[in-house]
N, C-alpha and C positions, 0 to 999 in steps of 0.2 A: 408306567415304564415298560412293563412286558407286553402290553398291548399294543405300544408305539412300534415295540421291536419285532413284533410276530408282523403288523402290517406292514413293514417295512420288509420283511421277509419274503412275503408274500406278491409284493410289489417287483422286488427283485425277482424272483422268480417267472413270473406272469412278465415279466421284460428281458429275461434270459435267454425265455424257451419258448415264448409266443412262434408259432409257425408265423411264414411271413404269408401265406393266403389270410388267418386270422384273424394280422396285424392290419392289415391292407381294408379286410373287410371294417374292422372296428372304427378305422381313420374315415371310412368314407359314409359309414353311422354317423359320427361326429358332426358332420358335413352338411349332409342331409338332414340333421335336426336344427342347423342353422340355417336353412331355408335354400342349400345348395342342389341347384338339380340336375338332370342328365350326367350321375356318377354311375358308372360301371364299379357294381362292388362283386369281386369275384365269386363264383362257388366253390365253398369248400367243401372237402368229405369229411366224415367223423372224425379221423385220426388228424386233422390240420390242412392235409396236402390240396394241392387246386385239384378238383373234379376233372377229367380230362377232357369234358368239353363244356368251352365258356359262352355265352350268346348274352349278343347286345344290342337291344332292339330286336331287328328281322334275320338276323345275321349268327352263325356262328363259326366257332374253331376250336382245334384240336390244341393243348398248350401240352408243356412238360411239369408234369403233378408236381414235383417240387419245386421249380421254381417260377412257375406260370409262364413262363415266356411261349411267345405263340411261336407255331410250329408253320414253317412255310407249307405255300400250296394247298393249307387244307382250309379254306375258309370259304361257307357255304352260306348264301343266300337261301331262307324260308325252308331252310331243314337243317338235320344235322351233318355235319361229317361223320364220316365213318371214321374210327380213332383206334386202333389196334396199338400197345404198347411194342411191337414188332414195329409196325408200319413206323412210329413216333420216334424212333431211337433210330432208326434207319435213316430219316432225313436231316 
């Protein structure tokens, strides 16, 4: 009984407060062990948040750490952009 209810607890929690980069990255795990290819699973940083800059393939971009959404103009072909939280919140 108490072990049903601590897992359940746990479940809830780990479904409450999953960052959504973590969640995003775990779905597209799931994915890819289903034999699913060419998924872009984002990087995340220690604390949850998206890393602020995502590449896919040759290609990357500057997004917004919490909610990943890509930031215009900054998406660089065979290097990085340059990503300043200044620059990122400005556009």
């Amino acid at each position: 009984m108490y072990v049903r209810l601590i897992i359940l607890m746990l479940f809830a929690f780990n479904f409450c407060f999953a960052s959504k980069c973590l969640e995003e990255k775990r779905l597209n795990d799931i994915e890819r062990a289903k034999g699913v290819q060419d998924l872009f699973g984002p990087n995340c940083s220690a604390n949850g948040d998206y890393e602020t800059i995502q590449c896919f393939y040759l290609g990357c971009y500057c997004v917004d750490v919490k909610t990943g959404e890509s930031k215009s103009k900054t998406f660089s072909w065979g290097k990085k952009p340059y990503c300043v939280m200044r620059f990122i919140r400005q556009m």
